[in-house]
Structures are given as structure tokens and as C-alpha cells.
BATOR-506221 format. One line per field, with one value per residue (C-alpha): residue number from 1; y, x, z. Coordinates in nm, 2 decimals, always signed. Layout:
N
n: NUM|...
north: Y|...
east: X|...
up: Z|...
END
This chain:
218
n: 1|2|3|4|5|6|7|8|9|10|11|12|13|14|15|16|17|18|19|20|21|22|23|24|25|26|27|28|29|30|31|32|33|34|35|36|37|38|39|40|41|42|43|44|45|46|47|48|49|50|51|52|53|54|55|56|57|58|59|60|61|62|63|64|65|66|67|68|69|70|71|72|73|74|75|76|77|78|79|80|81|82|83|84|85|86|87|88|89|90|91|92|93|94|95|96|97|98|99|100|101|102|103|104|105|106|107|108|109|110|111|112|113|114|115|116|117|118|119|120|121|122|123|124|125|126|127|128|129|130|131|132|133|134|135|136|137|138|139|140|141|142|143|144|145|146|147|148|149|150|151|152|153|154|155|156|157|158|159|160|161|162|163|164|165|166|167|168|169|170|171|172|173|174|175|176|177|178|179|180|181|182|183|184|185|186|187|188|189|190|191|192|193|194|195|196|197|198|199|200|201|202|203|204|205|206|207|208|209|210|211|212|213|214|215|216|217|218
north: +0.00|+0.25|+0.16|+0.19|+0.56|+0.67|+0.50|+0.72|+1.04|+1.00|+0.98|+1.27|+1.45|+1.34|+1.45|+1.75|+1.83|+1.72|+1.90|+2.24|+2.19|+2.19|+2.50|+2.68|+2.51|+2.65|+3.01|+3.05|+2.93|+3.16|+3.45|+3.33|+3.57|+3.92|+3.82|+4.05|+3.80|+3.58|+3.71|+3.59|+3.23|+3.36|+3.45|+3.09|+2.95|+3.13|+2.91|+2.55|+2.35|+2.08|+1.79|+1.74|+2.07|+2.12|+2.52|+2.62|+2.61|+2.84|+2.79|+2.77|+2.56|+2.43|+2.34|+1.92|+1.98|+2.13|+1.86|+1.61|+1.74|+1.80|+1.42|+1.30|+1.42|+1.31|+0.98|+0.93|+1.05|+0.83|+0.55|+0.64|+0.63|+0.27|+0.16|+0.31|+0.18|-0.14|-0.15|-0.04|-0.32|-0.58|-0.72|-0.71|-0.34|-0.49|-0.64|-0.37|-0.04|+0.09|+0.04|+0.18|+0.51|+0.46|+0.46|+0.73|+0.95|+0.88|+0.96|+1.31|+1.36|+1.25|+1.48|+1.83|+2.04|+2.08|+2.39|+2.75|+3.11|+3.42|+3.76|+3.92|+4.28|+4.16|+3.85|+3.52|+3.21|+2.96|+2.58|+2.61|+2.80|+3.18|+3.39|+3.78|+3.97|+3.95|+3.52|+3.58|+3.59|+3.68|+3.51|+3.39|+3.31|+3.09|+3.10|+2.74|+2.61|+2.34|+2.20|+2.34|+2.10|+2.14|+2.10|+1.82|+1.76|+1.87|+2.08|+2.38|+2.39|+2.42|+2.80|+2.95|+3.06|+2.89|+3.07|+2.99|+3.16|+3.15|+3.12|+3.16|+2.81|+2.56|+2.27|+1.97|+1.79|+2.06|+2.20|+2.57|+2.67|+2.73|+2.72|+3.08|+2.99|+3.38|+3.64|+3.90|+3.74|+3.70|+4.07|+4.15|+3.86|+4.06|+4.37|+4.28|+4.08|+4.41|+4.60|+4.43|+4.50|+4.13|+4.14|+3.85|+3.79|+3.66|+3.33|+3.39|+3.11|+3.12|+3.19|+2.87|+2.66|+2.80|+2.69|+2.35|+2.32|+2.40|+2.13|+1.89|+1.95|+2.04
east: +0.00|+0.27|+0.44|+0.17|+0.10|+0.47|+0.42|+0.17|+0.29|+0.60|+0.36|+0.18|+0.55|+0.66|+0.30|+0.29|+0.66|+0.65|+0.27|+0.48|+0.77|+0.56|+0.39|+0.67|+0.82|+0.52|+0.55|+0.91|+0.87|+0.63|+0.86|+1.22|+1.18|+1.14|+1.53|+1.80|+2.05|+2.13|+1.98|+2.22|+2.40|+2.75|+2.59|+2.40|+2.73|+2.88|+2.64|+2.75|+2.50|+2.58|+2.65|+2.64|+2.86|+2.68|+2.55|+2.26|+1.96|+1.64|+1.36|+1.02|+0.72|+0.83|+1.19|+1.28|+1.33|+1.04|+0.85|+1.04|+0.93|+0.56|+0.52|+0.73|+0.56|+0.20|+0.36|+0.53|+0.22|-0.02|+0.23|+0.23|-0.10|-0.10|+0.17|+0.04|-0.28|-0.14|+0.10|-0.19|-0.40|-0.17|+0.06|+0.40|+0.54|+0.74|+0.96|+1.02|+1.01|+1.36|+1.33|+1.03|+1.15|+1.46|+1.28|+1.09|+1.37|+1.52|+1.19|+1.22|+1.58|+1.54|+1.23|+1.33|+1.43|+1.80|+1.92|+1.90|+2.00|+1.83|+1.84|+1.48|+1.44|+1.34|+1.43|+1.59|+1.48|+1.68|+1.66|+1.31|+1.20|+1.09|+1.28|+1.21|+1.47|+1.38|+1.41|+1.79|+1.99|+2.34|+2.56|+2.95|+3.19|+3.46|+3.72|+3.78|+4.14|+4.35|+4.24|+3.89|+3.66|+3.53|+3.82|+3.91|+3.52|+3.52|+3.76|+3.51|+3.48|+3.86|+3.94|+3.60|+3.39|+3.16|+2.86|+2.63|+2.29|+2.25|+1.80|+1.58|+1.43|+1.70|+1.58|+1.75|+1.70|+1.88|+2.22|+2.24|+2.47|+2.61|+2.98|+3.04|+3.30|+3.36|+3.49|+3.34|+3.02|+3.02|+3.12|+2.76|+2.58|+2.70|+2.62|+2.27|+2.28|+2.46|+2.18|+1.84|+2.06|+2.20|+2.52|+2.82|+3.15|+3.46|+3.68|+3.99|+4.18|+4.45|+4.25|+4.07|+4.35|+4.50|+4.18|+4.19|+4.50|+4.42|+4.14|+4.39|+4.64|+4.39
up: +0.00|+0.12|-0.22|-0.45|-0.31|-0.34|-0.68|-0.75|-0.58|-0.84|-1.15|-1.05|-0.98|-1.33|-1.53|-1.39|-1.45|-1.80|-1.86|-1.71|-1.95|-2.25|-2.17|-2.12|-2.40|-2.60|-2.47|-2.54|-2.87|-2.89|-2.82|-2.91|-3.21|-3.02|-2.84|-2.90|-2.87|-3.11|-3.45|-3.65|-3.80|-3.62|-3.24|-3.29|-3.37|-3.07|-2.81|-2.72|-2.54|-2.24|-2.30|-2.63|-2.77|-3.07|-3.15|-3.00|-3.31|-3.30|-3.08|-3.30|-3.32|-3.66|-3.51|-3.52|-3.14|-3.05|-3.26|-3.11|-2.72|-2.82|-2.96|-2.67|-2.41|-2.57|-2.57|-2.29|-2.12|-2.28|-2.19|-1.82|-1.72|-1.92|-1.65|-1.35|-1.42|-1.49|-1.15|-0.92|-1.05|-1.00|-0.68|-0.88|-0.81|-0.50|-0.71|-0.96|-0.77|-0.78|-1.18|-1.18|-1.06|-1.20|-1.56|-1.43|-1.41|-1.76|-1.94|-1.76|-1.86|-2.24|-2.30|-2.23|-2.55|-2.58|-2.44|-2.56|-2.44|-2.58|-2.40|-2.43|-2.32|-1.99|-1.91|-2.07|-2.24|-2.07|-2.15|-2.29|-2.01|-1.97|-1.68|-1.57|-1.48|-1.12|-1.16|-1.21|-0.91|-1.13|-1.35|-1.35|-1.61|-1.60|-1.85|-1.98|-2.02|-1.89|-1.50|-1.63|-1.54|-1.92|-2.08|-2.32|-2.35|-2.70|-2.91|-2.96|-2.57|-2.51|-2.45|-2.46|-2.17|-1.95|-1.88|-1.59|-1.51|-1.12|-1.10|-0.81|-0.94|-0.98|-1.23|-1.09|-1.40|-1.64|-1.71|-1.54|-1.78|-2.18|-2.33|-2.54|-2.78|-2.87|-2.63|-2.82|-2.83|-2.46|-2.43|-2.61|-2.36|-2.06|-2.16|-2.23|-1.93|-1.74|-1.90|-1.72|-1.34|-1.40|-1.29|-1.21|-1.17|-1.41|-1.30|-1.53|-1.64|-1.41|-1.11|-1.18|-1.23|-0.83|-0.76|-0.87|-0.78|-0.40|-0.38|-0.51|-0.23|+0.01
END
């Protein structure tokens, strides 16, 4: 009994989260087109998302990724309520729990669209997901070269800049931050960012590596 409702309490935890994403999902395709940054094929270029390092692509209903979360989500939901009606009827989720939430976990993670970044006059679209300036605590940049916990990922991430976006709601499931391969481009990111009161501080390359260097000795 105790089973079956925690069962259930994480179905409900993962419809609702996946019902929220789309809606956002929606409205910041919705929008994606009013950001002042990036408008163009070279600041796109500029934007590597976690983890797979390829350039960021435009947000829009017509987009393969937004396609690919709308008809994931209609299926993935359709197919949970077949399982939890299906476990709740029967005597056999003892057995199978732990894989149960287990799986329930990697259908979250596999649905969300792949990141993005656009500064909006107010605000950011940030993995999918629409913030107001008042959502964003601050940012920091760390510069990425050797003891970089980035570096050696991919080529394109070696020497760029990682760029985290510190939010008052922290998605546990998604990456809080982008690679900008540019330092010019990341000079316009700032001072958009600078612009809306956000403001942040710089980890140079060197300072980063004294760091890393201290929690290995320490």
C-alpha cells in the first residue's frame, strides 16, 4: 500500500513536471523571435549546449526539437498512465520499484528540449524556459582552459567561456549553464545581461586553475 502511493505520488511529480515543460516550452517558442540576442547564423554559432557541444539552433514551433518534445511528451504520457494503471491493478510493483522510478527518471531527462539562451528585453529564455529579470539571481563566467573542469570535453569547448545563469528556481534535471565559444560574443551577452541589473563575476583562467590546484592539495 505505502508503495503503490509513493508509486503514484511520483507519476503525478513526473506528469505535472512534463505537462509544465511543454507550456513553457510553447510560450518561449512563442517568443524566441522578439530576443536580442542571437539574431544571427555567427551569435548561434557562438552558443555551445551541455553535453552534447553542438550550437545552439532556433527555438520555434516548426523546429525538429520542438516537434520532437511536443510528440514526446504526448507519448510518454499516454504511456504512463497505461503503467500506472497497470501497477496499481496488479501485486507485482514490490519487485520492480527501484526500476520503476529509476525509468521514471530517464523519461524526464530525455524529454526536455536541448538547451538554448536568448536575452529578451526583460528576461531570458533559458533551456526552454521563460525567466524575468527578477528570476535571475546573477551570472558567473569561467574561463575554460586546462584543469577546467570542461576541458578536453570537446575541441570547440577548449578555451571558450563557461557561462552559468545563477535562478531563483533551480531545475535539478537541467544544465544551469552554456559554453560561449567567442569572447566578443560574450562581451555582447553581458552587456545585455549588465543591461536588465544582472550582474556577475569573471573566473579567469588562471585563477581557476589555483583553484583547482588548492582542492587537489587540500
Amino acid at each position: 500500500m505505502i508503495l503503490d502511493l509513493l508509486f503514484l505520488g511520483i507519476f503525478i511529480f513526473a506528469i505535472v513536471y512534463l505537462i509544465r515543460y511543454q507550456v513553457s516550452l510553447t510560450k518561449a517558442a512563442e517568443i524566441s523571435h522578439r530576443a536580442l540576442y542571437p539574431k544571427n547564423e555567427q551569435e548561434y554559432a557562438s552558443i555551445l549546449i551541455p553535453h552534447e557541444w553542438k550550437r545552439m539552433e532556433p527555438l520555434t514551433k516548426t523546429t525538429k526539437s520542438y516537434l520532437y518534445v511536443k510528440w514526446g511528451t504526448i507519448a510518454v504520457l499516454i504511456f504512463l498512465t497505461s503503467l500506472i494503471a497497470m501497477v496499481l491493478w496488479t501485486d507485482w510493483l514490490d519487485s520492480v520499484f527501484f526500476s520503476f522510478a529509476y525509468f521514471f527518471y530517464m523519461l524526464i531527462k530525455i524529454i526536455p528540449h536541448k538547451g538554448s539562451l536568448f536575452i529578451l528585453q526583460e528576461g531570458v529564455i533559458f533551456n526552454g524556459r521563460t525567466y524575468s529579470t527578477h528570476q535571475i539571481k546573477g551570472y558567473e563566467v569561467e574561463e575554460i582552459i586546462r584543469w577546467h573542469e570542461l576541458y578536453g570535453l570537446d575541441d570547440r569547448v577548449n578555451y571558450g567561456f563557461k557561462l552559468t545563469l545563477h535562478l531563483k528556481n533551480t531545475r535539478f534535471f537541467e544544465p544551469n549553464f552554456v559554453v560561449v565559444t567567442d569572447e566578443k560574443q560574450l562581451e555582447k551577452i553581458l552587456r545585455l545581461l549588465n543591461g536588465q541589473g544582472i550582474t556577475g563575476g569573471f573566473l579567469t583562467g588562471k585563477e581557476n586553475a589555483n583553484e583547482h590546484k588548492q582542492t587537489r592539495n587540500g
